[in-house]
C-alpha positions as CSV (number, residue, x, y, z in Angstrom):
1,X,-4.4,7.6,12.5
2,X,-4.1,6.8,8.7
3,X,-2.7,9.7,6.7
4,X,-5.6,11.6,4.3
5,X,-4.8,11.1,0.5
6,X,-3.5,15.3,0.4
7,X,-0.4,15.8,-1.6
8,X,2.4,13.6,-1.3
9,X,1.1,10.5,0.0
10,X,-0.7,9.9,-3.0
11,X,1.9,11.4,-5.5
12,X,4.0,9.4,-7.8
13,X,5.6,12.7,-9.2
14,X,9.1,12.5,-10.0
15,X,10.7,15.2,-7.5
16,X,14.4,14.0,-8.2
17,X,15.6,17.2,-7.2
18,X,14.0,16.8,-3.4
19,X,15.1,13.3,-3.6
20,X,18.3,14.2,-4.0
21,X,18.4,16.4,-1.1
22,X,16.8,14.0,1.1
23,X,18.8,11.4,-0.1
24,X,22.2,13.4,0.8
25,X,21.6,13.9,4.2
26,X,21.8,10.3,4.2
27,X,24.9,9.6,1.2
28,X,27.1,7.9,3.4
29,X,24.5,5.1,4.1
30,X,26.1,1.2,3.2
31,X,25.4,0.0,-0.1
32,X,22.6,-2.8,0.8
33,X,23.3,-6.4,-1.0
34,X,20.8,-7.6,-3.5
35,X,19.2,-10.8,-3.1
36,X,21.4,-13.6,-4.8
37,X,18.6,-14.3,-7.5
38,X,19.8,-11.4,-9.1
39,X,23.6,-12.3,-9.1
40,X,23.1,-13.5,-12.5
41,X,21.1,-11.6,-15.3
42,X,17.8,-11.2,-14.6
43,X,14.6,-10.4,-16.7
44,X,14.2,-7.2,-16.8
45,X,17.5,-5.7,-17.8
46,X,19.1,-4.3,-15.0
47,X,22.8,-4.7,-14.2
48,X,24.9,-5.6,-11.1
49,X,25.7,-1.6,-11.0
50,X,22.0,-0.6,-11.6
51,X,20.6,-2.9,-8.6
52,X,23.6,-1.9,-5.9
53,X,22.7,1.6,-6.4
54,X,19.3,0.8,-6.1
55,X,19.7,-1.1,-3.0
56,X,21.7,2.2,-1.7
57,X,18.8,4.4,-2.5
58,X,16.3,1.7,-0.5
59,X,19.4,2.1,2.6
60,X,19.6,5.9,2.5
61,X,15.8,5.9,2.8
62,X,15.7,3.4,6.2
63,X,18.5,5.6,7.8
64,X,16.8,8.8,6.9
65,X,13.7,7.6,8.7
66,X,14.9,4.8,11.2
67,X,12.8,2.1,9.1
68,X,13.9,-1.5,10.6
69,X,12.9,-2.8,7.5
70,X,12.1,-2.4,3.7
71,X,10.2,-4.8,1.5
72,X,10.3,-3.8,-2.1
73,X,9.1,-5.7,-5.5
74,X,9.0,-4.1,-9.0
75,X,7.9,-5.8,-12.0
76,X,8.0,-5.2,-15.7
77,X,5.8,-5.9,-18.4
78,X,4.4,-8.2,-16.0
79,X,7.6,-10.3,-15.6
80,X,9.5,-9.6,-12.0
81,X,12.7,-7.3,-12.6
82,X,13.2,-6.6,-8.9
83,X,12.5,-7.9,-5.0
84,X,14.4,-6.8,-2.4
85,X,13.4,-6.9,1.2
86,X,16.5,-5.8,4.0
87,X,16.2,-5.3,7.3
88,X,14.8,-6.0,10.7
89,X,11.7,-8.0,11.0
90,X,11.8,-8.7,14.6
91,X,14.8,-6.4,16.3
92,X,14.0,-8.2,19.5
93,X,14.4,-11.4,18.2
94,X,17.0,-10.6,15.6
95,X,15.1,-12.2,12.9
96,X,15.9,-10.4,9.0
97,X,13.1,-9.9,7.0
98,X,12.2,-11.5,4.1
99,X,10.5,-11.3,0.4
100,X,7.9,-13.0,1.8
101,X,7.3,-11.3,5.2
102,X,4.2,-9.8,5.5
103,X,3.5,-6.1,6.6
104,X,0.5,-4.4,7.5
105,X,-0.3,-2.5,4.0
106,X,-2.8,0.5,5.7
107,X,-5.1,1.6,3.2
108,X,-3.5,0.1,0.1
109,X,-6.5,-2.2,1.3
110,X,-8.9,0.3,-0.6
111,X,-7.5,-0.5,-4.0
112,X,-8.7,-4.3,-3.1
113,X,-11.6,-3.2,-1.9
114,X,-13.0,-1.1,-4.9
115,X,-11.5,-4.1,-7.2
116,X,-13.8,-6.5,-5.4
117,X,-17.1,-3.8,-5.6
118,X,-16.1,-4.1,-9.8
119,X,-15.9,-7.5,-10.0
120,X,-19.5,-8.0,-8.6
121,X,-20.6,-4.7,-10.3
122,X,-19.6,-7.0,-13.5
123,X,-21.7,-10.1,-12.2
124,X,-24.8,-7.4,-12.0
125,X,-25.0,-7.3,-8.6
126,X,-24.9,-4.1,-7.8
127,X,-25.2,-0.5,-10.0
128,X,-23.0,2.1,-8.9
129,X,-26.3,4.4,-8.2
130,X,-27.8,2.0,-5.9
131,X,-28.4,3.2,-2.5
132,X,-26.9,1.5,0.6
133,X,-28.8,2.4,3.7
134,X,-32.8,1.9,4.4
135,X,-35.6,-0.6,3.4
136,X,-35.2,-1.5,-0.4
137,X,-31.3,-0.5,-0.3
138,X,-28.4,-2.9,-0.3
139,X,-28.1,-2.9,3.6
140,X,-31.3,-2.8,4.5
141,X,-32.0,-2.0,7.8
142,X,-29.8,-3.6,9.3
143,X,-28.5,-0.7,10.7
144,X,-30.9,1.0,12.2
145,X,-34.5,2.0,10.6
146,X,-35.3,5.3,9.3
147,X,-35.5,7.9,10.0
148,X,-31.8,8.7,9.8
149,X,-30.2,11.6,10.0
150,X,-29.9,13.8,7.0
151,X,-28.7,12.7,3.9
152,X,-28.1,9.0,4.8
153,X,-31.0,8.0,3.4
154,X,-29.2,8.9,0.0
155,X,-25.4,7.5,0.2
156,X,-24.8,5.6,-2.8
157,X,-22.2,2.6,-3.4
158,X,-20.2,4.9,-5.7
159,X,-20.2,8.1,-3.5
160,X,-18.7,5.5,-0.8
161,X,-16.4,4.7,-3.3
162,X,-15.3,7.8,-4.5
163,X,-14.9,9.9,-0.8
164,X,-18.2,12.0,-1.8
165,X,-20.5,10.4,1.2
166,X,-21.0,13.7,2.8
167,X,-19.1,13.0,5.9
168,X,-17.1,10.6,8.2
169,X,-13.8,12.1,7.2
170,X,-10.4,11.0,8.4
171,X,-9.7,13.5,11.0
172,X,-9.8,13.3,14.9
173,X,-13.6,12.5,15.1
174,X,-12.9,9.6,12.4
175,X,-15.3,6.5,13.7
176,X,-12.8,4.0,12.7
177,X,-10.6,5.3,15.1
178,X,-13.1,5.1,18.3
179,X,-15.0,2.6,19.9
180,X,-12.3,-0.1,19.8
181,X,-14.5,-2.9,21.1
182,X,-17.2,-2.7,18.9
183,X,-17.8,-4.6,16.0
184,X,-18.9,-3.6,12.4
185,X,-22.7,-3.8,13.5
186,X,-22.5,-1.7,16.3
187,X,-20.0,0.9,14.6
188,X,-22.1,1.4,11.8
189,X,-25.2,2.1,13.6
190,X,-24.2,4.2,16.3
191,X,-22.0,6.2,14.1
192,X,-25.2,6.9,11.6
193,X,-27.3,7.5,14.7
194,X,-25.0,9.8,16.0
195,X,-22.7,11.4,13.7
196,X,-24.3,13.7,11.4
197,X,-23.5,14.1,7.8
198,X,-22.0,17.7,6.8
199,X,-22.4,17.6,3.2
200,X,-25.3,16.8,0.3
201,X,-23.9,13.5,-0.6
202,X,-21.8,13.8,-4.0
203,X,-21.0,17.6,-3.2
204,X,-17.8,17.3,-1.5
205,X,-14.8,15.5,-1.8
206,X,-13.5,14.3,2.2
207,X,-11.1,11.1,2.9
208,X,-13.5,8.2,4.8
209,X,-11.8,5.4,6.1
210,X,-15.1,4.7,7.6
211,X,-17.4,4.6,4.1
212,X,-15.1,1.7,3.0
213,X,-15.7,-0.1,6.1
214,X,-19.3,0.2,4.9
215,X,-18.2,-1.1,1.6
216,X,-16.9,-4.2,3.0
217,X,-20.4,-4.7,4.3
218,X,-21.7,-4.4,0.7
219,X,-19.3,-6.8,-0.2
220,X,-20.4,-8.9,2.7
221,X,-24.2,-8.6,1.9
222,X,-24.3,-9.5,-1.7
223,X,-21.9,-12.4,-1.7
224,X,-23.4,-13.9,1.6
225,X,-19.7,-14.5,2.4
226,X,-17.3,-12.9,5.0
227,X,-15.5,-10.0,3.6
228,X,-12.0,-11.4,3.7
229,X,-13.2,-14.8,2.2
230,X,-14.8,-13.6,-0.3
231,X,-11.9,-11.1,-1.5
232,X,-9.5,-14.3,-1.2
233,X,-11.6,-16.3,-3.2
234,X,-12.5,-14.4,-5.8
235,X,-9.6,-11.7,-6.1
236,X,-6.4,-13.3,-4.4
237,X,-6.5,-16.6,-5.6
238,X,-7.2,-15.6,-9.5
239,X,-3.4,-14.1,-8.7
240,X,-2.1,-16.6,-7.3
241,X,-1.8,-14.9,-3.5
242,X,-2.5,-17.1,-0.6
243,X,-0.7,-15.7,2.4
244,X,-2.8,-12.5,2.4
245,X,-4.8,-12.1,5.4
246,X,-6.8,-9.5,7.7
247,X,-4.6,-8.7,10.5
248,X,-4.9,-9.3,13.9
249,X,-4.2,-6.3,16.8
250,X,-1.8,-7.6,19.2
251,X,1.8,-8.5,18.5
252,X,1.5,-12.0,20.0
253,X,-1.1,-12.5,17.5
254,X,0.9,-11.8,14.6
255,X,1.1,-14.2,11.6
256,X,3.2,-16.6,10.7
257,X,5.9,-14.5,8.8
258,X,4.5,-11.2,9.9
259,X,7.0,-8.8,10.6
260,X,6.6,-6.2,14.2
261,X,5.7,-2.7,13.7
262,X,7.6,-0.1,15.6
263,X,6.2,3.2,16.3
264,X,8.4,6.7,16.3
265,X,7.1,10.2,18.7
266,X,5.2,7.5,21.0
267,X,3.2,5.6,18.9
268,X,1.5,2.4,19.9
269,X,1.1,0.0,16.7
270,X,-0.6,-2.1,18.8
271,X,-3.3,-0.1,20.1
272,X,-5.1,-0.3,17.2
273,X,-8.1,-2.5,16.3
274,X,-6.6,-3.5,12.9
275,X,-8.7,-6.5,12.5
276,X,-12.0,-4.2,12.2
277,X,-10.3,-2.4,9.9
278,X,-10.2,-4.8,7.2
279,X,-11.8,-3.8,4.4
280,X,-10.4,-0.2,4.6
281,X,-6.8,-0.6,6.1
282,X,-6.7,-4.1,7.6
283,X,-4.6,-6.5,4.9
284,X,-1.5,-7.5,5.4
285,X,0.7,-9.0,2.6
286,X,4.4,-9.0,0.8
287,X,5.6,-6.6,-1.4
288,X,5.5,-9.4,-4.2
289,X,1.8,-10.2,-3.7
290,X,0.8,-6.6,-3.8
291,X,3.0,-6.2,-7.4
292,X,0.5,-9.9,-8.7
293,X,-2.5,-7.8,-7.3
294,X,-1.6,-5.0,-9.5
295,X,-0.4,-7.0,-12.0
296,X,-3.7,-9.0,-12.5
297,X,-5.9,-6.0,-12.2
298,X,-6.2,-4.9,-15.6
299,X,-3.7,-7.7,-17.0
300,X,-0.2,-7.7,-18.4
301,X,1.5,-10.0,-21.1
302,X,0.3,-13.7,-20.5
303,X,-1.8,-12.3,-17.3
304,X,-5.6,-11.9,-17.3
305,X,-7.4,-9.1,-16.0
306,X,-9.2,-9.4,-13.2
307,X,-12.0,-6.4,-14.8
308,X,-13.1,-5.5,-18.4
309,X,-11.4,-2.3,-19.7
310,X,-14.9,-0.8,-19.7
311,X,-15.1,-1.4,-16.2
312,X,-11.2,-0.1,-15.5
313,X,-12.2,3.1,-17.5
314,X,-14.9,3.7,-14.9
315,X,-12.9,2.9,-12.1
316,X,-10.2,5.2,-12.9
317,X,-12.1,7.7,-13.7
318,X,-11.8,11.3,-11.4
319,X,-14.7,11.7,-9.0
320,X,-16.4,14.9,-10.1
321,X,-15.8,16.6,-6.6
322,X,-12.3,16.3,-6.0
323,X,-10.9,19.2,-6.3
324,X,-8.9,20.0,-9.7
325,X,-5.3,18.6,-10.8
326,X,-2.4,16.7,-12.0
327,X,-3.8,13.8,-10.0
328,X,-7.0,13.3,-8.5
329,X,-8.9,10.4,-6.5
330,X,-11.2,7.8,-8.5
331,X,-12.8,5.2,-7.2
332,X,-10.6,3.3,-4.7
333,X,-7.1,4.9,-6.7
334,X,-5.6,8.0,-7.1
335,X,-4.9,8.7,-11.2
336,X,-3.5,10.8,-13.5
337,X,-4.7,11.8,-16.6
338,X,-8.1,10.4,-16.1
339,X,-6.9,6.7,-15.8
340,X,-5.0,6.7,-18.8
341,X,-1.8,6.9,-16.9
342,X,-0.4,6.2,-13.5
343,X,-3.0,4.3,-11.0
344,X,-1.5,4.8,-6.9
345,X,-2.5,4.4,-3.3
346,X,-0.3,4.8,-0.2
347,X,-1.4,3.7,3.0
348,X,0.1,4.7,6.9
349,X,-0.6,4.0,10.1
350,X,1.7,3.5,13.5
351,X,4.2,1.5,12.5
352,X,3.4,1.5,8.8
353,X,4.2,3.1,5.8
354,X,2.7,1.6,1.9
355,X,3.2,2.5,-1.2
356,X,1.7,0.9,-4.5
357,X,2.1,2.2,-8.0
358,X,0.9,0.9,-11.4
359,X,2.3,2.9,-14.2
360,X,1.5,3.6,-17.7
361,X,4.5,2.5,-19.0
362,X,4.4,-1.0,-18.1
363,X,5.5,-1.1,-14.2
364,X,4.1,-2.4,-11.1
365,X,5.8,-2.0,-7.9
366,X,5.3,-2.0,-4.0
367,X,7.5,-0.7,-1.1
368,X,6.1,-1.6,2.5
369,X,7.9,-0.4,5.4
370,X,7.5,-1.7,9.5
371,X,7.2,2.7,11.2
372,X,6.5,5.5,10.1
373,X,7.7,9.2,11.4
374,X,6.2,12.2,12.4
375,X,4.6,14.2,10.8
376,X,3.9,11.4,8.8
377,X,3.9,13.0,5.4
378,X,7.4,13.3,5.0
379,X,8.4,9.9,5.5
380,X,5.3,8.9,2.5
381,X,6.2,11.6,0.1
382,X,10.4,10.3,0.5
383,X,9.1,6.3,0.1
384,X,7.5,7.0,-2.8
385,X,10.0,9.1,-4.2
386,X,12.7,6.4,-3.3
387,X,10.6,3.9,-5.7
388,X,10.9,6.5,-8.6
389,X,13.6,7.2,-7.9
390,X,15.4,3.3,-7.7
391,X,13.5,2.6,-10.9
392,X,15.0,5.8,-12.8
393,X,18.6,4.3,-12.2
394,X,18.4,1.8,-15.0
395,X,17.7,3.9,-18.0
396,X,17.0,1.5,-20.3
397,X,13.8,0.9,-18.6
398,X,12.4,3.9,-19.6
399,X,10.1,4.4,-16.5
């Protein structure tokens, strides 16, 4: 089950002194090479020093944890200063990953997501306020007629946005998590049939993997296009991605290039119906095409942004009832200081752990990782430290 955005998941606070504690339980871990592109100097002005100790930080963090394998990519400025994948991709097979190996990127597919809501928000589309389920709302009734059960009548596209639905949280009763063979329709309509809302929507702030599956059926509705074609089309490409892809379930359906989850405390990666997960948890990419997505989102030197700063102010923007803080959830990101500094998500599930950061200082990066441990927050608080931590060793970066 994915991990809920509490504390460390989501948190790109520099903790160096728990780093370093973690970290020396695990000193005597092999310094891992560095790819050869970076045997001569690089953009981004790092050394050979600076990237071997950064390389030891990523290799204390797989021993600590047991992680096959690492993919990591940090750019500058927009300009690459860093990619590093090492590690197992297939320990059955002996295969070694690679910077382009794809991972399962759990709910780092919710930045995409919200992205893709903005973009046709910006083609007038859609309003924030507009309603989703019934007669004259974006859905219709294609899930079900009214009457519905309390409240539904009333969701809006930026309470699914912004985790303030009224219900269908991440816990044990989440519906993305039952119900394996059914498909979107079916999901959707038994689940508003069945499972009440517990909250006014826009009252309360709760984690719902399940309201951004209904926001892929937004997406779906008003661009009379597949969700994942649609978000390849018109969010991918502009980046220039084109391996990205919705995953499948099964190992022996893996993509070409996919690497093989491996689950920790008997976890099945591969009981999961990833695929109908897609517009909430269900991408799976490389590091370095998750560092162009955040790249291109609001733009970088010589790169376009995908969405007006208007529109970014609004998507970074705090919704009202999450709960006071340092860093508090938006609309598809968790920020700090109100959007005007860092922008983060971090995604888990069996076999996976994510991170994405973009920073107010000029950085992009992305760490993907093929397990994750129990209990689950430890092993996303320490990756995303690891990627603060990595960047911190070349001080004239000033991250």
């Amino acid at each position: 089950m994915p991990t809920p955005p509490t504390r460390s998941p989501f948190r790109p606070t520099l903790t160096r002194r728990t780093l370093l504690q973690n970290l020396a339980v695990t000193a005597a871990a092999a310094a891992a090479p560095f790819p050869k592109a970076f045997a001569q100097a690089q953009y981004g002005g790092s050394n050979g020093q600076e990237r071997g100790e950064m390389g030891r930080i990523a290799g204390a963090f797989r021993q600590q944890f047991s992680v096959p394998a690492t993919s990591i990519a940090i750019s500058r400025n927009g300009q690459f200063a860093y990619d590093q994948s090492v590690g197992m991709a297939d320990r059955q097979h002996l295969t070694q990953v690679q910077q382009d190996s794809l991972f399962r990127v759990a709910s780092l597919s919710k930045p995409i997501t919200s992205v893709t809501i903005f973009t046709l928000l910006e083609q007038g589309k859609l309003n924030l306020t507009d309603k989703v389920f019934g007669p004259s709302a974006i859905l219709g009734i294609k899930y079900g007629k009214p009457p519905y059960k309390q409240w539904v009548a009333d969701i809006t596209v930026d309470q699914l946005l912004t985790h303030t639905c009224g219900g269908w949280p991440n816990d044990a009763n989440d519906p993305m998590m039952h119900n394996d063979g059914w498909d979107h329709t079916k999901l959707i309509t038994e689940t508003i049939a069945n499972q009440p809302l517990t909250n006014q929507p826009g009252t309360h702030w709760a984690y719902s993997n399940f309201g951004y599956c209904i926001l892929g059926r937004v997406i779906e509705q008003l661009s009379g296009q597949p969700y994942d074609a649609y978000v390849k089309a018109n969010i991918l490409a502009p980046c220039g991605i084109s391996t990205m892809q919705i995953a499948a379930n099964k190992e022996s359906q893996r993509a070409p290039n996919e690497v093989v989850y491996y689950g920790q405390y008997s976890e099945d990666p591969y009981k999961l119906n990833v695929t109908r997960m897609d517009s909430h948890g269900g991408w799976i990419a490389s590091s370095t095409e998750l560092v162009q997505f955040l790249n291109h989102v609001a733009g970088a030197p010589n790169i376009p942004a995908l969405l007006k700063p208007a529109t970014i102010k609004i998507m970074t923007t705090p919704a009202p009832a999450y709960p006071p803080g340092d860093a508090r959830y938006a609309r598809g990101w968790m920020v700090r200081d109100n959007g005007a500094g860092n922008w983060w998500h971090s995604g888990s599930l069996p076999g996976t752990t994510t991170i994405m950061v973009r920073t107010s200082t000029g950085f992009c990066w992305a760490a993907l990782a093929n397990t994750r441990t129990q209990p689950s927050n430890e092993i996303d608080t320490a990756i995303d430290q690891m990627m603060w931590n990595m960047v911190g060793t070349v001080p004239s970066w000033n991250a």
